[in-house]
Backbone as numpy.savetxt, mean C-alpha at the origin, in Angstrom:
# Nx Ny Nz CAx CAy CAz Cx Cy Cz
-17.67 13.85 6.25 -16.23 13.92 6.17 -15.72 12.75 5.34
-14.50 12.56 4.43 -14.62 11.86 3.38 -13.07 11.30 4.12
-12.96 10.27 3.68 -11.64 9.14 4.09 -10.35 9.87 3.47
-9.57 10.21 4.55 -8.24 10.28 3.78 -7.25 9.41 4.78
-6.35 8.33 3.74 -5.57 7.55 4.29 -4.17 8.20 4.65
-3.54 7.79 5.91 -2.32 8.46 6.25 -1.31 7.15 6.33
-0.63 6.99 5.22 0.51 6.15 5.52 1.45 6.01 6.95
1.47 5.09 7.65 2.08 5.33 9.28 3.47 4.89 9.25
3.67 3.11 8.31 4.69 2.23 8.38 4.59 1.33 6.73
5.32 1.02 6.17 5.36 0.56 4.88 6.94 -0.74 5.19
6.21 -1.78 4.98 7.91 -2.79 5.35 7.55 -3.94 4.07
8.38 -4.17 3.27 9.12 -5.15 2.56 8.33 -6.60 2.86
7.65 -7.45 1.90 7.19 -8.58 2.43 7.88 -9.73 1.63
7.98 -9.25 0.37 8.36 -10.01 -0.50 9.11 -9.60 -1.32
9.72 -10.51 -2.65 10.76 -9.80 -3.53 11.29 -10.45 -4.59
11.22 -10.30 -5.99 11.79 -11.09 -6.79 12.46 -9.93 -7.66
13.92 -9.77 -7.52 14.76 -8.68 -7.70 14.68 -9.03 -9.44
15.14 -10.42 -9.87 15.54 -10.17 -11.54 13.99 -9.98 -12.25
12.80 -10.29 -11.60 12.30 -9.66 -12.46 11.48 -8.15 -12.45
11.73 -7.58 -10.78 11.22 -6.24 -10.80 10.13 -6.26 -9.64
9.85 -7.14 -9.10 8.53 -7.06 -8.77 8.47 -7.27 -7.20
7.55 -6.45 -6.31 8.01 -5.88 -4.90 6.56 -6.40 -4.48
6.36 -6.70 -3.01 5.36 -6.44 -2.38 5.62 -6.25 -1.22
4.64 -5.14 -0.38 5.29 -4.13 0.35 3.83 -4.66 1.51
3.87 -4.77 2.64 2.69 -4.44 3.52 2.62 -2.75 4.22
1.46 -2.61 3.88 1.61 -0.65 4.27 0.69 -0.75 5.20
0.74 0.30 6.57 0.29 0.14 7.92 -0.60 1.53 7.86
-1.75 1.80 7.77 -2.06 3.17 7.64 -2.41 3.55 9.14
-2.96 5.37 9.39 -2.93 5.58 10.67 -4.12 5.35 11.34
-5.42 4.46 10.60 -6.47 4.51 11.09 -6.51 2.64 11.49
-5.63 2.11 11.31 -4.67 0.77 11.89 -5.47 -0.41 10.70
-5.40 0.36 9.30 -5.48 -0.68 8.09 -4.51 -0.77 7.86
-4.66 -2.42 7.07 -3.26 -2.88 6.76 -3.76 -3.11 5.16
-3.02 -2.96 4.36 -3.04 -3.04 2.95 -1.63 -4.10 2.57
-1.88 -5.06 1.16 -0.69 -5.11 0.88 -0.67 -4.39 -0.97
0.63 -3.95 -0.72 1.07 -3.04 -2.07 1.94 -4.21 -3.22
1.19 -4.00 -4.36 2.59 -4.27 -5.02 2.86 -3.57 -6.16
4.35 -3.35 -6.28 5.38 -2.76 -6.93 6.12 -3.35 -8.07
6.09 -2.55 -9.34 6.94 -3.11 -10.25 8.34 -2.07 -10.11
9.44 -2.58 -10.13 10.73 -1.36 -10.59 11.05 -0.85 -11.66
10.75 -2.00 -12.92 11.22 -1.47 -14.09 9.67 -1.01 -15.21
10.08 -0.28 -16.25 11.68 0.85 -16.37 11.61 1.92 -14.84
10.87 2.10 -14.03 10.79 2.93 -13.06 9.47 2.40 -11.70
9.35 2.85 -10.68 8.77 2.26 -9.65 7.52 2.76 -9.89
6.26 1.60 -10.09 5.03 1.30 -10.43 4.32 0.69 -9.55
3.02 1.06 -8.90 2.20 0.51 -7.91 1.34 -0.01 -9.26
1.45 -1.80 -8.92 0.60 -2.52 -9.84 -1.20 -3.15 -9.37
-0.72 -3.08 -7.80 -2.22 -3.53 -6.97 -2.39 -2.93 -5.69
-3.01 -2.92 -5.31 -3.42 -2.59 -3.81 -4.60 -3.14 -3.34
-4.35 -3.92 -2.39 -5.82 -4.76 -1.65 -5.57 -3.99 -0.27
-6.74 -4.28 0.42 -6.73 -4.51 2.19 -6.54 -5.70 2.75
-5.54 -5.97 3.46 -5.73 -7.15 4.11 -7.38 -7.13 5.20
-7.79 -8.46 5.84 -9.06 -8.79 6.06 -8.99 -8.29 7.78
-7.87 -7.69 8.39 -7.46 -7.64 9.84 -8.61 -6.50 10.46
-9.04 -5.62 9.74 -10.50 -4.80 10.37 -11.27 -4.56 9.35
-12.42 -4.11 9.81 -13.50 -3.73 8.25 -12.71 -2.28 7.91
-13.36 -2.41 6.47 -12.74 -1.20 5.69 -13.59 0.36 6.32
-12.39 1.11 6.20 -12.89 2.36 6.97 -13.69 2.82 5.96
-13.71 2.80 4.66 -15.12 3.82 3.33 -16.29 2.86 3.92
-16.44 1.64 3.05 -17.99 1.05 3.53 -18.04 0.09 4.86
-17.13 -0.03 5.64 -17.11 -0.87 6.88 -17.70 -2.13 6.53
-17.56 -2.50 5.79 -17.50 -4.31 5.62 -16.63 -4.70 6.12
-16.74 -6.24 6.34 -15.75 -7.04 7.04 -15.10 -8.02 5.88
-15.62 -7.74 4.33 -15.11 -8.57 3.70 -14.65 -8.29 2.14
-14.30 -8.38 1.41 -13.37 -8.35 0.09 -14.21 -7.09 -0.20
-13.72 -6.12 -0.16 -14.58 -5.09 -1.38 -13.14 -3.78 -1.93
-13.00 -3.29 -2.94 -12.73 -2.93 -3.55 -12.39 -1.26 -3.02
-12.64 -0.74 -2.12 -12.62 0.91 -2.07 -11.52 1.60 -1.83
-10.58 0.30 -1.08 -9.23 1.15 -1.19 -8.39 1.55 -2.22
-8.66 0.79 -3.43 -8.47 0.98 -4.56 -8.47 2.48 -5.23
-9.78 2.83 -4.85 -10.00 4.25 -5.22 -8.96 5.59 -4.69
-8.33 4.80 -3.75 -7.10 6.05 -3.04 -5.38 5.57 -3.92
-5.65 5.12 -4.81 -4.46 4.53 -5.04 -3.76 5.59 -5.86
-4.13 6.89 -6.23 -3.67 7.84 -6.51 -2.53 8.62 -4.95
-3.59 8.73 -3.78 -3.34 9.39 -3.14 -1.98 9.02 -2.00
-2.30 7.42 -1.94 -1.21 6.57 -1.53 0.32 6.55 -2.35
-0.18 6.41 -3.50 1.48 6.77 -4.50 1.62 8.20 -4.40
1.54 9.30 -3.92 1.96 10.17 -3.83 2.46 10.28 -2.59
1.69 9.56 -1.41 2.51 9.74 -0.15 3.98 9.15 -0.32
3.72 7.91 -0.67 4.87 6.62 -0.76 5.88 7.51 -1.01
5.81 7.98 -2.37 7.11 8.86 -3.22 7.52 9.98 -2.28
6.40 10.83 -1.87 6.79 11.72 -1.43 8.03 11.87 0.15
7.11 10.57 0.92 8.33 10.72 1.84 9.15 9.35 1.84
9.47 8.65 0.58 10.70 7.70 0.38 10.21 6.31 1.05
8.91 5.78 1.20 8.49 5.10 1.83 8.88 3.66 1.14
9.40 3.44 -0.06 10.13 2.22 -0.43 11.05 2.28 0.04
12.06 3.26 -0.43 13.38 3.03 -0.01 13.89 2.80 1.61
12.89 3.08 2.59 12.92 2.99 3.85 12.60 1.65 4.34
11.38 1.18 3.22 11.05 -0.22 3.57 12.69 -1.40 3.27
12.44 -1.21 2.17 14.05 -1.75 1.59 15.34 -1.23 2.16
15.42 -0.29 3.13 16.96 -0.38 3.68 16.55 -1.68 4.99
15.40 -1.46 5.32 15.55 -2.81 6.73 15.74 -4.09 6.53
C-alpha cells in the first residue's frame, strides 16, 4: 500500500508580506508535521517542503533528515488549493 498524505490542519508560522513570502506549518492525518513555504507573487507558489523531526517519516521511517516528503509535493498543493487551506490558515 503506497503513502498518501491527508492534510488535517495548516496554520500560519511566519510572514514577510512586502516581499511575498509565507511559511505555513501543515499537520497531516497520520500526525506529521511538515513546514511549507509559500511565495504569493505573481500568484501562490509552494517553494519548499521539509518534515519537521517530531516522528520518523511515514515512506522510509527514519528518524532523521531525508527527503521523501518532497516527492508528494504535487499531491499536497492540490489539497491546499483545493480546500482553501491558506486562506484558512491566514484568516486566524
Amino acid at each position: 500500500m503506497s503513502y498518501r498524505p491527508v492534510i488535517a490542519n495548516m496554520k500560519e508560522a511566519s510572514s514577510n508580506e512586502q516581499s511575498g513570502l509565507y511559511e505555513f506549518i501543515m499537520n497531516l492525518a497520520d500526525g506529521t508535521v511538515c513546514r511549507v513555504f509559500y511565495s504569493r507573487f505573481p500568484e501562490w507558489k509552494m517553494t519548499n517542503i521539509s518534515r519537521l523531526q517530531k516522528t520518523p517519516c511515514p515512506v522510509c521511517r527514519k528518524d532523521f533528515i531525508c527527503k521523501c516528503i518532497e516527492s508528494y509535493k504535487g499531491e499536497l498543493e492540490q489539497q491546499i488549493e483545493e480546500n482553501q487551506w491558506i486562506d484558512k490558515a491566514l484568516a486566524k
